[in-house]
C-alpha positions as CSV (number, residue, x, y, z in Angstrom):
1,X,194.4,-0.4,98.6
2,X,192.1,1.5,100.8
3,X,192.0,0.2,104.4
4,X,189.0,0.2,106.5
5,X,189.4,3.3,108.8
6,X,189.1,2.9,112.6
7,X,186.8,5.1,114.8
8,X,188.6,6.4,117.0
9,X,191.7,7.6,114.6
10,X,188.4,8.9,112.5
11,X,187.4,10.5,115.8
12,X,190.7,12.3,116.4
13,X,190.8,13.5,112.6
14,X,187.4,14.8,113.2
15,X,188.4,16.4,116.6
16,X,191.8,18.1,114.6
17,X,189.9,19.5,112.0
18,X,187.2,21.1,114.5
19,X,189.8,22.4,116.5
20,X,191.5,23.8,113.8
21,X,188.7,25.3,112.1
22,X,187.9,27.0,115.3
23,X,191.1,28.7,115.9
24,X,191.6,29.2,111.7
25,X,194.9,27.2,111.7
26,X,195.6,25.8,108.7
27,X,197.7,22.0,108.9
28,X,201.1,23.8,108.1
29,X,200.2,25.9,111.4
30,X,199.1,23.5,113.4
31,X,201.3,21.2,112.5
32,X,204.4,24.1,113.7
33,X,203.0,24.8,116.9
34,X,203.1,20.8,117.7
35,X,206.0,20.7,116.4
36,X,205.4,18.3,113.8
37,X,205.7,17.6,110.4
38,X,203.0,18.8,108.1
39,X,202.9,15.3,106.5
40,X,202.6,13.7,110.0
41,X,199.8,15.8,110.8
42,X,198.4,15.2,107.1
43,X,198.7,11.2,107.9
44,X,196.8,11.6,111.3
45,X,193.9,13.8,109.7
46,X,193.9,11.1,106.8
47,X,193.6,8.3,109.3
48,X,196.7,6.9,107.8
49,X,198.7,6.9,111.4
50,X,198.2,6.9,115.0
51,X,199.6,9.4,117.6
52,X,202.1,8.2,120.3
53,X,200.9,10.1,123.9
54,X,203.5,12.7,123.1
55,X,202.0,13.6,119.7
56,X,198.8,13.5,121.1
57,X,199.5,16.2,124.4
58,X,201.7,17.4,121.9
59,X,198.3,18.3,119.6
60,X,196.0,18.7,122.5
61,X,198.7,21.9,123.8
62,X,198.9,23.5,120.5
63,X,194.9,23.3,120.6
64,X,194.5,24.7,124.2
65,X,192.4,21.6,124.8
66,X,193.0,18.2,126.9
67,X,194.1,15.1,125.6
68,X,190.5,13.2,126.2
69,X,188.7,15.9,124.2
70,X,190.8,14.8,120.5
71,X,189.0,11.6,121.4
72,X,185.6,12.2,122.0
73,X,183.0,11.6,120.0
74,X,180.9,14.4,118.3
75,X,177.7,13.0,120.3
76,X,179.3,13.0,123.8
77,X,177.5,14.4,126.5
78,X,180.1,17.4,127.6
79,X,179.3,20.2,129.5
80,X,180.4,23.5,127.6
81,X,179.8,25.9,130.5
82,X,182.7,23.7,132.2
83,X,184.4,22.2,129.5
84,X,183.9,18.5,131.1
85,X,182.2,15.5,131.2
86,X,180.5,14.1,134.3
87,X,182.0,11.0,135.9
88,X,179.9,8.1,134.2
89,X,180.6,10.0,130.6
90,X,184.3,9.9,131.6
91,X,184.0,5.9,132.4
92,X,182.3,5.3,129.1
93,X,184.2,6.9,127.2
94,X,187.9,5.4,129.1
95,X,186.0,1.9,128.6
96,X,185.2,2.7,125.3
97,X,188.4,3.9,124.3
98,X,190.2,0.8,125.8
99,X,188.3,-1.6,123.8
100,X,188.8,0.3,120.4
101,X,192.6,0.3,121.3
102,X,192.6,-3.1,121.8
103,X,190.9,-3.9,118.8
104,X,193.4,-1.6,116.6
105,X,196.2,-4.1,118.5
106,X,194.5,-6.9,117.5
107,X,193.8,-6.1,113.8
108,X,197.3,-4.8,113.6
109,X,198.7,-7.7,114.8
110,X,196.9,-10.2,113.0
111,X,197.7,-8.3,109.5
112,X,201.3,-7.2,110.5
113,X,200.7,-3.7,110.1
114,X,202.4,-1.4,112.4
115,X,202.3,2.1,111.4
């Protein structure tokens, strides 16, 4: 059975794959330098579990990137000379972020699914 897949853990796959394609690290590497198992990092990309705040700094320092940039969409607005977003982006996006979260609660409560 298939589950509908959330956007923001399709966002953050997205984001890992980028990342990794950028740096050539395949999931095995990645998934050392996090220091993770390659099946957690293989359930994350596959949208099949969400990171705790340590897994995700955890990804974002193996990535040399911030947390906030695994979770932003491919159409947001961010300034590559200075790798950041201006203040209204950054409010969107923490708004943003907040409802999908709640949402995922919500969902996962009302179907008893916690992974």
């Amino acid at each position: 059975m298939k589950k509908e897949q959330e956007p923001i853990r399709k966002i953050l796959s997205n984001n890992l794959k980028k990342y990794r394609g950028i740096f050539h690290y395949s999931q095995a590497k990645l998934a050392e330098k996090a220091n993770l198992s390659m099946q957690t990092l293989n359930d994350i990309e596959g949208c099949r579990r969400w990171v705790s705040s340590k897994t995700l700094s955890s990804l974002a320092k193996a990535l040399s990137v911030s947390e906030y940039q695994l979770l932003l969409p491919e159409n947001t607005d961010l300034d590559l000379k200075t790798n950041e977003l201006p203040l209204k982006s950054l409010a969107e996006l923490k708004k943003k972020i907040k409802e999908q979260i709640e949402d995922q609660f919500e969902n996962a409560i009302k179907k008893g699914d916690f992974k």
